[in-house]
N, C-alpha and C positions, 0 to 999 in steps of 0.2 A: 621615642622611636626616630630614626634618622630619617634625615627627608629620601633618602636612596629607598629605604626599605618600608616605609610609607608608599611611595611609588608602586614599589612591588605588590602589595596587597592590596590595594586602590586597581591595581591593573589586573591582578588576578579576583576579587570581587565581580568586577565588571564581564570577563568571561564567565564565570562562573551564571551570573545572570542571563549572560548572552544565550550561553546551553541550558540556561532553563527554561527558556521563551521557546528556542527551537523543541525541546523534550516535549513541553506544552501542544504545540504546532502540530507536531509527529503523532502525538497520542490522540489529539482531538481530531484529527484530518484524515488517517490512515484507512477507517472503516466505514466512514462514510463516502458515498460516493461521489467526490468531491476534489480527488486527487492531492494525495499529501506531498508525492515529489513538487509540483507546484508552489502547493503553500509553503515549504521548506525553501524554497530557491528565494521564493519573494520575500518570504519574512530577513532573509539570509542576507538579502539586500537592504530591506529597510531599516535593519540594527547594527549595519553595519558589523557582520559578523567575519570573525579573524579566517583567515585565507581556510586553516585547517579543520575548518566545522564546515565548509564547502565542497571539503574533499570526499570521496569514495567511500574512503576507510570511517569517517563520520560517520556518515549517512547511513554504512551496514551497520554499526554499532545501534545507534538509538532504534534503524527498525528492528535490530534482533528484539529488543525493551518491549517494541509493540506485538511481534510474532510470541514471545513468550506471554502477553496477555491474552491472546488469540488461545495460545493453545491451554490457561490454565481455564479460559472461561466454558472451552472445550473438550474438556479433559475426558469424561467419562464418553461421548462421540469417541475422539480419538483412542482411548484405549481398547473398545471395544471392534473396533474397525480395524486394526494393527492387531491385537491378540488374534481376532476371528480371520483375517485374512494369512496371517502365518499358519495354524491349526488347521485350515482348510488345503494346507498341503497334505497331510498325515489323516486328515478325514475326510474323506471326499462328500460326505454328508453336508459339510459346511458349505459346500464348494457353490450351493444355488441361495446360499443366508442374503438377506440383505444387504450385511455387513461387507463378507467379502467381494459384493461387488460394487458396494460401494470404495472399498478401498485399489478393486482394481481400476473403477473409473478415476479416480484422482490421480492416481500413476498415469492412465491415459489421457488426461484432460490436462496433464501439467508438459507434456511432450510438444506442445505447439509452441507455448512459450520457449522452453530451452532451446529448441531448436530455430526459431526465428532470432532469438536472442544471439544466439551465436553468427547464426549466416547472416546478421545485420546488425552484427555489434559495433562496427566502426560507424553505421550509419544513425544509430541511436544513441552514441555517444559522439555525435559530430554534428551535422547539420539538425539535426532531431532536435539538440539542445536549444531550442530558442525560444526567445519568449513571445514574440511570434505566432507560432505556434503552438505553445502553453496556452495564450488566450483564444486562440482561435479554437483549440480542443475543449479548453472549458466551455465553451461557447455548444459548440457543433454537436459533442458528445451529449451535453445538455438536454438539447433540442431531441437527439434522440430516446434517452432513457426518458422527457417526458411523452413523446408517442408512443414509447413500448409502456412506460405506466399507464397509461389514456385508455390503451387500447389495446392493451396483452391480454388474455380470457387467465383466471385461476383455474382451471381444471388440473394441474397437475401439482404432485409433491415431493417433497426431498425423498421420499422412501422409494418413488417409484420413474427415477431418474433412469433412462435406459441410454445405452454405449452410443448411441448416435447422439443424443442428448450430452453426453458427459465429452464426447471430442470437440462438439460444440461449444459448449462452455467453454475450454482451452483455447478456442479459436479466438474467441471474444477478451479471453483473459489474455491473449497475445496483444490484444493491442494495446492494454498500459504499457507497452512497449514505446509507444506516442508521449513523452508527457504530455499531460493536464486531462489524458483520460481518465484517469485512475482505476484501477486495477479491481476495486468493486462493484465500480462505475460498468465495466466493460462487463465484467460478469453479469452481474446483475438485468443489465440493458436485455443481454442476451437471453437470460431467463426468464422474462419478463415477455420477451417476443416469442420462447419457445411455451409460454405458456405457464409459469410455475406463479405459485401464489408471491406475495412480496417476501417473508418467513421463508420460505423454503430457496426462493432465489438468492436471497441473502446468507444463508447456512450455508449451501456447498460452494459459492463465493467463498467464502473465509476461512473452508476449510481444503478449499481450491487453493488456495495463496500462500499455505502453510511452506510444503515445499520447494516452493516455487520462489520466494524470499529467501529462506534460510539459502537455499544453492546458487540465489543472484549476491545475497550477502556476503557467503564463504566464500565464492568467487571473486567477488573486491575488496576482502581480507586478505588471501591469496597473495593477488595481483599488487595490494603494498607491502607487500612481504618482502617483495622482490625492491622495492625502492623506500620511500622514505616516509611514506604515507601513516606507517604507525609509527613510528618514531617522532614524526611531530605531532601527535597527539598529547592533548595538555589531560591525565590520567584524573583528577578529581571533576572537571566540568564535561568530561566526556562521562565520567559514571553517574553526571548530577542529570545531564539531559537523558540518559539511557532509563535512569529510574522512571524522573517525571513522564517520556512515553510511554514506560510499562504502566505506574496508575492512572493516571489520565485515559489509556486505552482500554483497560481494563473498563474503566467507568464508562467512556461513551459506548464500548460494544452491547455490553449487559441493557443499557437505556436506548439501545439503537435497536437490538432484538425484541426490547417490550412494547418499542413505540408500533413497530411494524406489524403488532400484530391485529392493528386497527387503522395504522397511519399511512398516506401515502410518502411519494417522495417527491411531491412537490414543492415541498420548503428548498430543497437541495439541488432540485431544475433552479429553480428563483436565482439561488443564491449562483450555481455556476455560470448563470449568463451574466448577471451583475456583476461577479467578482472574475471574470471575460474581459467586461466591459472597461471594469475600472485598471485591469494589467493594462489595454492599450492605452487609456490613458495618461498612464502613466508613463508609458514607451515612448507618446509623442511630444510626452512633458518636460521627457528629460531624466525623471527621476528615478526609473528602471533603467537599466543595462539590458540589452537582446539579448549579451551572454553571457553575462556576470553571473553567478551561482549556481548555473547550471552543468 
């Protein structure tokens, strides 16, 4: 093989590895509450990963990998909650089902995010970016989802989530709007404080995020539509990181759902002040960039 083209698959092996650490990252970080945008920035710097795994159009890809494990591990929820909320137009019988109101609250619960997202999209994609910030959210948000674990009562359930209840949740899921809250993190914090068992704060989290991804995703698909964002995309280690978040995801949600139905989430408080601790560290080390990868 000529040394040019030795070159070439020596350089594409190496990305291909590259997006399968970030797929890994993505899958294992997305549903725990522990903020995957975070862990993707920093891993992103510490592998020295190429300009275009940093970019938008990336990032929507491998989480579509992890929303599609969401909803296959979901599946029978979700079908039943989207069948029964359409048929509840044409029978009004349905119209008081569980279902259909659980499906009208995620429609209501996901409206905080889009619309904060928009009226403070320059500010969440500008000064928001930093890592900075990133540890200081790992840190803070920490601190609160363990006093809402501590101290939240379990009297309520997924079945019996009521509309002031499900705006709330949105309000909360708006703020992974912040990196380093994460977006389960924020849900969860929040039903945790309104009261829901750990299993049921967890459920309409994830099934909170469903649309709320895919329309943040499509929207920085979109947006490099218009420029050059998919076009530099390398088409084999973008599909090698999209898979490994889809199984990876797939595996920690399933073991995330069974732990919870005994376990706390203080492994996951622990881990977000430490791994807080150890970004600023590294910020005054030298080693991170404030705003490289974000």
């Amino acid at each position: 093989m000529p040394p040019s083209e030795m070159r070439h698959a020596y350089h594409e092996s190496v990305q291909i590895l590259t997006a399968l650490i970030l797929g890994i990252v993505q899958g294992l970080t997305e549903y725990l509450p522990i903020s995957s945008s975070a862990h993707v920035a920093i891993a992103s710097q510490l592998i020295h990963a190429p300009a275009y795994m940093t970019g938008a159009a990336f990032t929507a890809i491998i989480q579509f990998g992890t929303e599609a494990a969401i909803i296959l591990y979901f599946w029978s929820d979700i079908r039943a909650i989207i069948g029964t909320w359409f048929r509840a137009f044409t029978h009004p019988e349905l119209r008081s089902d569980t279902r259909t109101r659980l499906g009208w609250l995620i429609i209501i619960g996901t409206l905080p995010v889009a619309v904060l997202g928009l009226v403070f999209n320059h500010l969440i994609e500008g000064q928001l970016r930093n890592m900075y910030i990133v540890a200081t959210a790992l840190i803070v948000f920490g601190l609160f989802l363990g006093a809402a674990d501590r101290w939240g009562s379990t009297r309520k359930r997924f079945e019996k989530i009521t509309w002031r209840d499900g705006l709330l949740f949105g309000l909360w899921q708006a703020l992974a709007l912040i990196p380093g809250v994460s977006r389960s993190g924020g849900t969860i914090t929040g039903g945790r404080i309104m009261g829901y068992d750990r299993p049921s704060a967890a459920r309409f989290s994830f099934l909170l995020a469903i649309p709320a991804v895919i329309a943040s995703g499509g929207y920085e698909l979109v947006k490099s539509l218009s420029g050059s964002g998919l076009h530099d995309l390398a088409p084999i280690p973008t599909a090698v990181s999209t898979l490994a978040a889809f199984l990876v995801g797939l595996f920690v949600i399933a073991k995330l759902m069974k732990y919870l139905d005994h376990g706390s989430f203080r492994p996951f408080i622990i881990y977000r002040i430490v791994a807080g601790m150890l970004v600023f560290v590294g910020l005054f080390a030298g080693v991170l960039d404030p705003i490289a990868g974000l």
